[in-house]
Each structure stands twice: as C-alpha cells, then as structure tokens.
C-alpha positions in Angstrom: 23.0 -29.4 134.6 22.2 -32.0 136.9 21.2 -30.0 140.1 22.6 -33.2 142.4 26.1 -32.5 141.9 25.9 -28.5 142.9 27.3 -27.6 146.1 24.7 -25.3 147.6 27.3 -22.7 149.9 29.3 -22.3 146.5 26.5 -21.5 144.7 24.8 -19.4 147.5 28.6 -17.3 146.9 28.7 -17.4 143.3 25.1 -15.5 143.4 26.1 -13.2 145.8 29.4 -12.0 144.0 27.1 -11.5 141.1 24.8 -9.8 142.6 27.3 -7.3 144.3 28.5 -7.2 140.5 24.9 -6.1 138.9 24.9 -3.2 142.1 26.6 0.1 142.2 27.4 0.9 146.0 26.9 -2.4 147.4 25.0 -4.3 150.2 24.7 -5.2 153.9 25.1 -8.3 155.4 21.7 -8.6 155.8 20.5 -7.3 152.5 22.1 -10.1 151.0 20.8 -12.6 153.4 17.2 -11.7 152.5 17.9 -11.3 148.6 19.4 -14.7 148.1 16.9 -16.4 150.6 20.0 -17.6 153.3 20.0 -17.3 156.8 22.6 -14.6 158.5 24.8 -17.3 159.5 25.7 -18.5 156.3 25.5 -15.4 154.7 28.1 -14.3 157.7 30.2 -17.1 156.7 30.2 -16.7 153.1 31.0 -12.8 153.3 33.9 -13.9 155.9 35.6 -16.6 153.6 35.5 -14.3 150.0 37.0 -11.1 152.7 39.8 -13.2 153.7 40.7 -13.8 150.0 40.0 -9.9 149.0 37.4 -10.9 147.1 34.8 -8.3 149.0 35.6 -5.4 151.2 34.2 -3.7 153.8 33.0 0.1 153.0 31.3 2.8 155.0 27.7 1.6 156.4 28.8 -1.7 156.9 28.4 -2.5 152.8 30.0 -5.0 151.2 31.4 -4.5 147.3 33.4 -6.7 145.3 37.4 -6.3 146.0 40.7 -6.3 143.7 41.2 -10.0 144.9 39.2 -11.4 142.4 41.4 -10.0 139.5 43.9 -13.1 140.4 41.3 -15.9 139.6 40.3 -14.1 136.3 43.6 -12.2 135.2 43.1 -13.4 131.6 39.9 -11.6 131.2 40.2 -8.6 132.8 44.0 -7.7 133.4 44.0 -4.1 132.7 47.1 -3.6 130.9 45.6 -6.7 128.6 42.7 -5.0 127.9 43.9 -1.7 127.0 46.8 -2.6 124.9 45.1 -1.9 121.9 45.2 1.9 122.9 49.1 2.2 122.9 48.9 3.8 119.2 46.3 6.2 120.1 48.5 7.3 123.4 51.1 7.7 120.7 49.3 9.8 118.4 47.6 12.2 121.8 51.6 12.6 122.5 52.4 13.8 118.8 49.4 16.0 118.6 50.0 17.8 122.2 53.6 17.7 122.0 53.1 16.7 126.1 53.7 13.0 127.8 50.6 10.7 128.3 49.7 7.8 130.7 46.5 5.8 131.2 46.4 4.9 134.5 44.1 2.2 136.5 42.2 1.7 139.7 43.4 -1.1 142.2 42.1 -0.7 145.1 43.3 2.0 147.0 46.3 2.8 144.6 46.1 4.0 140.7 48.6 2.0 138.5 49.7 3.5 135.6 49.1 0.8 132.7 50.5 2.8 129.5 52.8 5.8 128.7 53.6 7.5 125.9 56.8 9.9 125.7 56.2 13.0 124.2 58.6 14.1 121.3 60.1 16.9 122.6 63.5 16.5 124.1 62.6 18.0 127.7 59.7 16.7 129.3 57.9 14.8 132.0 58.6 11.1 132.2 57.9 7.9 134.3 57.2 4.5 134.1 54.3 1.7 133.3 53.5 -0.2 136.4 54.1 2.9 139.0 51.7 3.4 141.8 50.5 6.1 143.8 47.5 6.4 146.1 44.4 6.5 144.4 43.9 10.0 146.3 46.2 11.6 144.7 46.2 14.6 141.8 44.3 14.6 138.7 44.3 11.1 137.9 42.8 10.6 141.6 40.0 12.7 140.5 38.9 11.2 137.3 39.4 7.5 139.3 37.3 8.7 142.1 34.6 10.7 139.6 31.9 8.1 140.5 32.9 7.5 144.3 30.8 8.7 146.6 32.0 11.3 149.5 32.3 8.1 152.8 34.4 6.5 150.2 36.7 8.9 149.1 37.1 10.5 153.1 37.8 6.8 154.0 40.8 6.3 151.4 42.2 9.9 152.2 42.1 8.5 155.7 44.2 5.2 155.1 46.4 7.0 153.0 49.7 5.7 153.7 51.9 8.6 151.7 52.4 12.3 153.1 50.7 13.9 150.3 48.3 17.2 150.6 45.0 14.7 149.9 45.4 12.7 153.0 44.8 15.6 155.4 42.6 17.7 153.0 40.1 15.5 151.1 38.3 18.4 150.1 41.2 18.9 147.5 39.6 15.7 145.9 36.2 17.0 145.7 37.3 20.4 144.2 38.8 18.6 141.7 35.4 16.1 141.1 33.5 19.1 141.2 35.9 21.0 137.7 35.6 17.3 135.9 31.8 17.5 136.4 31.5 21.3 135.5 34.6 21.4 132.1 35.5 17.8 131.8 39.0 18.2 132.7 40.6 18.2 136.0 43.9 20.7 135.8 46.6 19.7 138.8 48.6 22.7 138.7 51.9 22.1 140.1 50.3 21.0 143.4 51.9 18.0 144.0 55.2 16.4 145.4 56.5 15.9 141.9 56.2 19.6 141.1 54.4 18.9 137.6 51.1 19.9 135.7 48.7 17.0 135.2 45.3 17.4 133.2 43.2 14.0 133.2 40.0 13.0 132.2 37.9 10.0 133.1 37.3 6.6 130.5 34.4 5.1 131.1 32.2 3.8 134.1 31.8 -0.3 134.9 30.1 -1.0 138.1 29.8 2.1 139.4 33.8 2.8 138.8 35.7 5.0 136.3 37.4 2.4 133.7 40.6 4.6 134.2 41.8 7.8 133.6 43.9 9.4 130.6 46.5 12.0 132.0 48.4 14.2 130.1 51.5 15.5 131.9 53.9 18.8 131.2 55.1 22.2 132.8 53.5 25.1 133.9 53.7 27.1 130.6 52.4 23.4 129.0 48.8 24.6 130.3 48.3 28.2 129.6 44.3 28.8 130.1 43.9 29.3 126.6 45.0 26.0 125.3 43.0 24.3 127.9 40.2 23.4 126.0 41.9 22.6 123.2 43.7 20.1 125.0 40.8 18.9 126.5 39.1 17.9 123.1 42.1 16.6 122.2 42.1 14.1 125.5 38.3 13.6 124.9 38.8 12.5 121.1 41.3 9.9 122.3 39.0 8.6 125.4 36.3 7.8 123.2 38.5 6.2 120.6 40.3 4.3 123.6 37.0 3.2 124.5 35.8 1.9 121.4 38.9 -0.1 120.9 38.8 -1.9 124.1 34.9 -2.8 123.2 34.7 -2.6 119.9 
C-alpha cells in the first residue's frame, strides 16, 4: 500500500484499538502514548474521539479498554446472537435431557442479554424471552459473565447499578458466587433473586480477557436437589464445550 495516501491520526487509532484488543485489562493514557510512539496530546485526542463513540471506556486506574460501541461498525462479524446460532439445537437437546429451561445469555456492557432460549418440555416451568436484559451484576449468569473481571471492575458495575437488586448494595454476593464457579464449576442461585427462581450457570469461553457468555439452566427449588447437582453440571459442561466448538469449529 502506498504509505502517501495513509492518514497518520487514523492509523495512530486503528493501532491503538488493536493494541487494547491484544491486552487483557487495558492501558493508561500514557502507556499508549509511549507504546505507539505519539505524544500525550494526540493520544488525548484520539482516546477522547473513539470515548465519545463508545468505542473505549474508562475503568478503575484511569485504564482504557475497548467498549460495546464498536459492535455497531462490525455487527456482521461479531453479533452475538449471529454467532451462536448454530447452538440453538444443542440448547434444545440440554432442555430434553434436564427436563429444565435453558438460555445462553451475553455480555454488553454493563447488562447481560439473553441471546437464545430453549423451553423445557415439561408443562410447568420457568420461561422468558430472547433479547431480555438485566444488569450484568446480577445472579448466576452475572457470575459466570464476570468470572474473569477483576474485583475494581465488578465493585464499579455493582455501584452504577441502575436496578434495586441484592448485588448493587452487596457485591460480595458476586464474589461468593466467582469464588463456587472456580472451586465446582457451577454457580447455584438459589431462589435469591427478585424472580423467585433457581438458576445454575456456567461460563463459555474467555476472548480478551472476557467470558464468551454464559449457559443458564433455570427451574424450581426441588429442580436442584444437591444430589443432582453434579449431574447437571456435566450435563451443562458437555453442552458448553460442544457450543464452543460449533461457533469455532
């Protein structure tokens, strides 16, 4: 390419968004100035212009990481629901085998989205909708999003928190439940939540530093007795892995 018709700021921002990209847990301001070899200014301005667009954010320690903004420019490629379409037929089967409802739910931001459901068979049980959000924060599926966060991260979303829910004023609850997906591989939300339900999640991969989303499944108290706990966890972890290796594969 013929180096005379390259803009040097957009360049200069291209290599720092890819250079946030390569790094889990970000940079200063001035880290990125001296990597790329710009002054502070420009590195000011370009950090400035890509925030106003929600293509960075701001995090503890005055870091910088890429933001959800940049999902608009490249929704093709990486549109979540997109890429894990393929996994519909597996949620199916989880649902037949357990008997219990499934989602596969999605990081945006501060918020998890739930991307894909499937209905378990029986006639009474839990049920919701693709495309509902709740705070990232919050339950299981918070958990197995935030598996990989680190602890300035997830006090700062329990802070901003715009929904009265337990997590907001006791983060620890969030912890506790990192801490039982690090020691079983499961994270087991009994009933303590505004929606009165169990919820048993797992975490899907890592890109970046983040979870790739988290597979739920959702029932009633006697849905989760302890001695089917494992069981179901298998279960969940047989159908992560094949999720996985669908989207990738």
């Amino acid at each position: 390419m013929n180096n005379e018709n390259i803009i040097p700021a957009v360049e200069k921002a291209v290599l720092l968004l890819e250079r946030l990209g390569r790094n889990n847990g970000g940079a200063t301001q001035a880290e990125l100035a001296g990597e790329l070899g710009i002054t502070g200014s420009t590195c000011y301005r370009i950090i400035q212009t890509l925030q106003k667009y929600d293509w960075l954010r701001k995090t503890p320690g005055n870091r910088y990481e890429l933001s959800g903004g940049m999902l608009s420019a490249a929704m093709k490629l990486v549109n979540p629901a997109a890429r894990f379409e393929r996994c519909q037929p597996l949620l199916d089967m989880l649902a037949n085998r357990t008997g219990l409802s499934v989602k596969l739910s999605v990081r945006q931001g501060s918020e998890q989205i739930t991307i894909l459901r499937a209905e378990s068979p029986r006639a009474t049980s839990v049920s919701g909708r693709v495309g509902a959000r709740f705070p990232v924060v919050e339950g299981s599926v918070g958990a197995a999003l935030l598996c990989h966060a680190g602890e300035e991260e997830i006090q700062m979303l329990a802070k901003q928190c715009r929904e009265a829910i337990r997590e907001k004023d006791h983060p620890e609850l969030i912890r506790e439940r990192i801490e039982d997906l690090h020691r079983n591989g499961y994270c087991l939300n009994a009933r303590l939540n505004r929606w009165k339900v169990d919820a048993m999640s797992i975490p899907l991969g890592k890109t970046l530093g983040q979870t790739e989303a988290a597979l739920t499944l959702l029932g009633f108290d006697d849905d989760f007795p302890p001695e089917r706990l494992d069981q179901l966890a298998a279960e969940m972890k047989k159908t992560g892995k094949a999720c996985m290796a669908a989207i990738t594969g």
